[in-house]
N, C-alpha and C positions, 0 to 999 in steps of 0.2 A: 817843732820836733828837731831835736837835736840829730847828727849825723850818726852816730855811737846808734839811736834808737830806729833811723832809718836803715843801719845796716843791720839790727838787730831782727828789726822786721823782715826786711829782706831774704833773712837767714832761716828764718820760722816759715814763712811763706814758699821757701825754698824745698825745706822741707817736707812740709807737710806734701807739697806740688810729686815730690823724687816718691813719698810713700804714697801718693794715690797712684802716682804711673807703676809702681811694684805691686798696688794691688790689684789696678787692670790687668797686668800680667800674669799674675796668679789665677785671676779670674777667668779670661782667658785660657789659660790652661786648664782652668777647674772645666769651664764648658768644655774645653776638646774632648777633655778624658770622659765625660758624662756619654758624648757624642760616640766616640769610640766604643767605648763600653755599653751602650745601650745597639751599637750596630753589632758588634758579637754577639750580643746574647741573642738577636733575633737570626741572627746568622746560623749562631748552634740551634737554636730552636728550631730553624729551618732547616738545617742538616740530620739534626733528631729524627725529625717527621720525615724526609726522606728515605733514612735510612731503614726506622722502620716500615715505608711502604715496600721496601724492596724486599726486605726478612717476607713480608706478608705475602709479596709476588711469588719471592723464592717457594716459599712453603707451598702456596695453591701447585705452582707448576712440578712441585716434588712428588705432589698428591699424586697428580694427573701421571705421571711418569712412571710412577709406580705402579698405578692402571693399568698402565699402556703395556710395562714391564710383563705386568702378571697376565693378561692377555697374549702376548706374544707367546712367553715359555708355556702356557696353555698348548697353544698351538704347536709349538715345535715339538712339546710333550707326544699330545697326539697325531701327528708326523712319524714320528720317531715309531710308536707303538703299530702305526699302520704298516712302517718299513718294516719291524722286526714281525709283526703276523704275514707280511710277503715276503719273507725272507732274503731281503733288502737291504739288514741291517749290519753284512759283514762288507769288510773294505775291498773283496773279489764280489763285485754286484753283477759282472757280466755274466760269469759263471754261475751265478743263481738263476739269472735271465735264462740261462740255454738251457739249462736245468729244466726248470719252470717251460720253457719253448717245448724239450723234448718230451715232458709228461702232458703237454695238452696233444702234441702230436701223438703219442702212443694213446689216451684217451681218445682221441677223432678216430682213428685205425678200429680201435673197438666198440665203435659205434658206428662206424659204419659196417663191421664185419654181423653185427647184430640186426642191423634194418635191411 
């Protein structure tokens, strides 16, 4: 073999050598992005499901709240309805009190002026 064809060879072999290490490298690169890209989507997929457990949680405990809501103003309703039949429900309550004190006091009086 001449010198001319051993460096010709050399040159090919050279070659070919520089484009298999560019396509390990691509290659390489092809696997990351694959790597990458398949750990996002599981990632979103897990933050999906997340999120919608927590919409789901939200919701149940909105329900309950709302319960809870509509029970209480229940209650405060009929509060409210007992104070105003005890005449309880203006912002002078003491002076309802003595009110209220001096008519059971004049009621006792005339029951005992009857017995």
């Amino acid at each position: 073999m001449t010198n001319s064809k051993k460096v010709s060879n050399a040159i090919d072999s050279a070659e070919v050598m520089s484009r298999k290490i560019w396509l390990a490298g691509l290659g390489a690169y092809g696997k990351s992005f694959d790597e990458i890209e398949s750990q996002y989507d599981k990632l979103n997929s897990e933050t999906t499901r997340m999120f919608d457990k927590l919409v789901s949680k939200g919701e149940k405990l909105e329900a309950r709240t709302k319960v809870e809501f509509k029970k209480k103003t229940a209650v405060e309703k009929r509060v409210e309805e007992v104070r105003k039949k005890l005449g309880l429900d203006s912002s002078d309550t003491n002076a309802t009190i003595d009110e209220i004190s001096q008519k059971v006091d004049a009621l006792t009086e005339a029951v005992n002026k009857i017995s």
